[in-house]
C-alpha positions in Angstrom: 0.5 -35.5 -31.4 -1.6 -36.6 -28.0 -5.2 -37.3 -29.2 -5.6 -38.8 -25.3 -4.2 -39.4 -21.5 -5.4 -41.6 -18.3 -6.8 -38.4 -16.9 -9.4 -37.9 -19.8 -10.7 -41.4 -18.6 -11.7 -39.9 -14.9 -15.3 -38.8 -14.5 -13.8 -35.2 -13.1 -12.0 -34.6 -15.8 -14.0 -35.7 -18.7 -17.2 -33.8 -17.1 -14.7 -30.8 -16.8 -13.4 -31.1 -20.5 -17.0 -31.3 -21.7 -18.4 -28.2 -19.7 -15.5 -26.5 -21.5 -15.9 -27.6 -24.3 -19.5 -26.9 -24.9 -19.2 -23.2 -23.5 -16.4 -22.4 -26.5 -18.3 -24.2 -29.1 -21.4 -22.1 -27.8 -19.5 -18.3 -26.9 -16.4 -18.9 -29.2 -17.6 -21.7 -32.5 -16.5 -24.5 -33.6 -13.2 -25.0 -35.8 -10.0 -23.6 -35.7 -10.9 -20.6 -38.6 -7.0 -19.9 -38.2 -7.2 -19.1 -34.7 -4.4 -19.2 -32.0 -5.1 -19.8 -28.6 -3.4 -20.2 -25.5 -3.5 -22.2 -22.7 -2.3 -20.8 -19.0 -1.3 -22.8 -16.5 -0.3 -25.5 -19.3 1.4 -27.6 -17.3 2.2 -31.1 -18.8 -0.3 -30.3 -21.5 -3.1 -32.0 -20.5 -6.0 -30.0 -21.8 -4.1 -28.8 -24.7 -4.9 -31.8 -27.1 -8.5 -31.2 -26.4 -8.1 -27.0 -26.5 -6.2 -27.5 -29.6 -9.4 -28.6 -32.2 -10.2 -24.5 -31.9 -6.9 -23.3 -33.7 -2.9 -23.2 -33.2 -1.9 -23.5 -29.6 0.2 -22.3 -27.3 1.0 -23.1 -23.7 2.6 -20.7 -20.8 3.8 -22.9 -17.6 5.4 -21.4 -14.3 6.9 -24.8 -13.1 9.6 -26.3 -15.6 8.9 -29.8 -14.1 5.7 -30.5 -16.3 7.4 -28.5 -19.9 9.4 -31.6 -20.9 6.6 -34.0 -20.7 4.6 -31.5 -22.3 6.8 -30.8 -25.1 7.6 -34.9 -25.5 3.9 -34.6 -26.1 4.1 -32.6 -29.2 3.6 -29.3 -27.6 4.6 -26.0 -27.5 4.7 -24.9 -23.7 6.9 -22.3 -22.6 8.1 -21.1 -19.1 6.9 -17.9 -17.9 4.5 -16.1 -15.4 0.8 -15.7 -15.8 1.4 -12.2 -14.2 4.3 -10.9 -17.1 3.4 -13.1 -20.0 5.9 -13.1 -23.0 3.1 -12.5 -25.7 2.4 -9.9 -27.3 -0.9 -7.4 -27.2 -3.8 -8.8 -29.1 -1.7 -12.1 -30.0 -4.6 -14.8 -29.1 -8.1 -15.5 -30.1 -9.1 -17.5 -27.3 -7.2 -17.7 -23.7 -8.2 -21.1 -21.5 -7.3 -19.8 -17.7 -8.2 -23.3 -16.5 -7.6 -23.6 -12.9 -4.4 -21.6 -12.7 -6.0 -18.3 -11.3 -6.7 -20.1 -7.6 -2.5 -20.7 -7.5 -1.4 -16.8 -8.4 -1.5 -13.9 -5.5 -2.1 -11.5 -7.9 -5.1 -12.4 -9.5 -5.9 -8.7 -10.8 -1.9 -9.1 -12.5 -3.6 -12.7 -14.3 -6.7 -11.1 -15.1 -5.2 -8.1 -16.6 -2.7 -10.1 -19.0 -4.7 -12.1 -20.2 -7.1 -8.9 -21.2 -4.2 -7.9 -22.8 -2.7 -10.7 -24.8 -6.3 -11.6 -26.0 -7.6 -10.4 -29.2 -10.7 -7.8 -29.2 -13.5 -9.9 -29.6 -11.7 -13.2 -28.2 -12.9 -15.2 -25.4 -11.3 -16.8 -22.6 -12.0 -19.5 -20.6 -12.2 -19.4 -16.9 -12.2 -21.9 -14.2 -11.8 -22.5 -10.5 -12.9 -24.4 -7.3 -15.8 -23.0 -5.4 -16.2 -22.1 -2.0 -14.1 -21.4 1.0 -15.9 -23.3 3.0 -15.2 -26.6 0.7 -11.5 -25.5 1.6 -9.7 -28.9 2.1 -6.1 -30.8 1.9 -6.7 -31.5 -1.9 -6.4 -26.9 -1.6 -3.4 -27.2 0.6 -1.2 -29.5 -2.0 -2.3 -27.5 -4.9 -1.0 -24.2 -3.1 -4.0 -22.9 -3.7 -4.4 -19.2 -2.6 -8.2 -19.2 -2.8 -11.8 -20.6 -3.7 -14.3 -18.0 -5.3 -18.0 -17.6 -5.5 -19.4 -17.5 -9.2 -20.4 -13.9 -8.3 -16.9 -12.9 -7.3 -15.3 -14.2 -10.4 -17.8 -12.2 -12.3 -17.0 -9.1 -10.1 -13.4 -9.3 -10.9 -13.4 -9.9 -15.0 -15.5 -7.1 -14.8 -13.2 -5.1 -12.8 -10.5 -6.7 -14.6 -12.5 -4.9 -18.2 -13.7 -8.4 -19.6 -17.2 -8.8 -20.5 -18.9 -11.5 -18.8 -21.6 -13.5 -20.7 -21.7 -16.7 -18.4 -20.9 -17.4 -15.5 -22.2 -20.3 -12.8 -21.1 -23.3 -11.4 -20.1 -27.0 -12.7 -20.5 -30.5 -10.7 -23.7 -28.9 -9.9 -25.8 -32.6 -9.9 -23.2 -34.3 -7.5 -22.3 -31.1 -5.3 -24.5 -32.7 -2.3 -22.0 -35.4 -2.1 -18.6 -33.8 -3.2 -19.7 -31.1 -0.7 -20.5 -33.8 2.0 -17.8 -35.9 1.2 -15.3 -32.8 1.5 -16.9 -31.4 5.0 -17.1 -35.2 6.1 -13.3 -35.8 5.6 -12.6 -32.4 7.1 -14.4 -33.0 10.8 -12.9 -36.9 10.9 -9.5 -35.8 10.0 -9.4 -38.8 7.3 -8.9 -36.5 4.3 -7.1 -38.6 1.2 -3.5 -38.5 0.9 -2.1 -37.7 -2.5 0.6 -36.7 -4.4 1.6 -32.9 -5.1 3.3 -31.6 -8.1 4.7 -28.8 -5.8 6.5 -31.4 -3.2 6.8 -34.5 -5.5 9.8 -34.2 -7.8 8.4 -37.6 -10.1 4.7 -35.7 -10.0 3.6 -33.3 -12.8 0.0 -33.2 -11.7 -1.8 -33.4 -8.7 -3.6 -36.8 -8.4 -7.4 -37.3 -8.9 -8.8 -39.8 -6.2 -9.5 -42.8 -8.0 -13.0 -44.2 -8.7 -14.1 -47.8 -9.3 -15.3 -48.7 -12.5 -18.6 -48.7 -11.7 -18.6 -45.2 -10.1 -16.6 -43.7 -12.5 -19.3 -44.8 -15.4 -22.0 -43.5 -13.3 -20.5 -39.9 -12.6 -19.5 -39.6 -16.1 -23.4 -40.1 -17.3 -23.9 -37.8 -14.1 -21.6 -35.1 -15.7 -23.2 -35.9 -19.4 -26.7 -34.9 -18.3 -25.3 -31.7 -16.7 -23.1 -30.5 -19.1 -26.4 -30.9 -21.7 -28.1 -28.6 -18.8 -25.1 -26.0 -19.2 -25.9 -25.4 -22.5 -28.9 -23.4 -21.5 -28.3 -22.1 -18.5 -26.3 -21.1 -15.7 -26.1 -23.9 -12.8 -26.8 -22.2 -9.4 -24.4 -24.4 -7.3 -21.6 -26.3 -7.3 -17.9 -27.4 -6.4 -16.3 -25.7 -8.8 -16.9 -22.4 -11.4 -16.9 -21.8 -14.9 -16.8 -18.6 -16.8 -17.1 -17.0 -20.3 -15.3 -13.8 -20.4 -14.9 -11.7 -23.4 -12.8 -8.4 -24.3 -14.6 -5.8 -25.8 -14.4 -4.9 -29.3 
């Protein structure tokens, strides 16, 4: 089975994977303990390797384009909507909604499956980009419907009947320049051009803007000292958020 890809290698993704990581070891333990969890918005399976060190897993993917790869990867990901899954109630321990929500009209439809298919007592695993304002092309290719406000995504697990132990932002120590970067591109009109799963029939994923070397050594140390700071507490800023939901007992 995939123990690693080229996107674990980029410092967005890596800092990403940690953040998550540390929040499930922290709100959900360590181990698989005969778990099952499941992974929405699976996609090509790309988070699955890492998602699958906390018990069996499962994927659920909308687009078929990304299912074979995934499943030549030595996963189980099946076609279906986030909004009707094909699970039943209580089936999973832990649920990773890992930017998938942002793509779905009917985000109360998500939230409320996902309440339902998880286990009382699991956890799931929340996240999304931040902001409206940071709204750019990189929004457009994904189909994204929205950006949210940490507060906001609290508001609506809440509403939704999850308990909400964390929830704050990630890429908190580089948002100055992702931020400026993003409104930068935005007022020149020079935003980068990149390939779309939803346009591209040879492209699973949406690319990640490549970084040299050099920078992508330095943001990945960047994202290592912030992830250590997530541990503790909630970041107050950032270009993307990341939650802890949990369904009552």
């Amino acid at each position: 089975m995939l123990v690693q890809i080229e996107e674990d290698k980029h410092w967005w993704f890596a800092t990403r994977t940690r953040a998550i990581l540390a929040l499930l070891d922290k709100y959900a333990g360590e181990g698989k303990n005969g778990r099952t969890v499941l992974d929405v918005g699976a996609g090509a399976g790309n988070m699955m390797h890492n998602l699958a060190q906390y018990g069996d897993i499962v994927g659920l993917e909308y687009n078929p384009k990304p299912i074979p790869i995934a499943q030549e990867r030595g996963f189980d990901v099946r076609q279906g909507s986030a909004t009707d899954m094909p699970f039943a109630d209580a089936s999973f321990d832990i649920v990773a909604l890992l930017d998938t929500v942002e793509h779905i009209a009917d985000e109360t439809a998500v939230l409320n499956e996902t309440l339902r298919v998880t286990k009382p007592g699991g956890v799931m695993i929340v996240t999304v980009p931040a902001f409206m304002w940071l709204w750019s092309n990189n929004d457009v290719i994904n189909l994204h419907e929205r950006r949210y406000k940490a507060s906001e995504l609290k508001r609506k697990l809440q509403a939704a009947g999850w308990e909400v132990p964390y929830c704050g932002y990630n890429n908190f120590l580089i948002f100055p320049l992702g931020a400026g970067m993003i409104l930068l591109r935005k007022q020149m009109d020079k935003e980068p051009d990149m390939a779309s799963p939803h346009f591209d029939d040879d492209a699973y994923q949406v690319e990640m803007e490549p970084a040299s070397p050099l920078v992508n050594t330095v943001l990945e140390k960047v994202g290592l000292v912030e992830v250590a700071m997530l541990k503790h507490f909630q970041l107050p800023i950032g270009t993307s958020v990341i939650a802890v939901a949990r369904k009552p007992q």
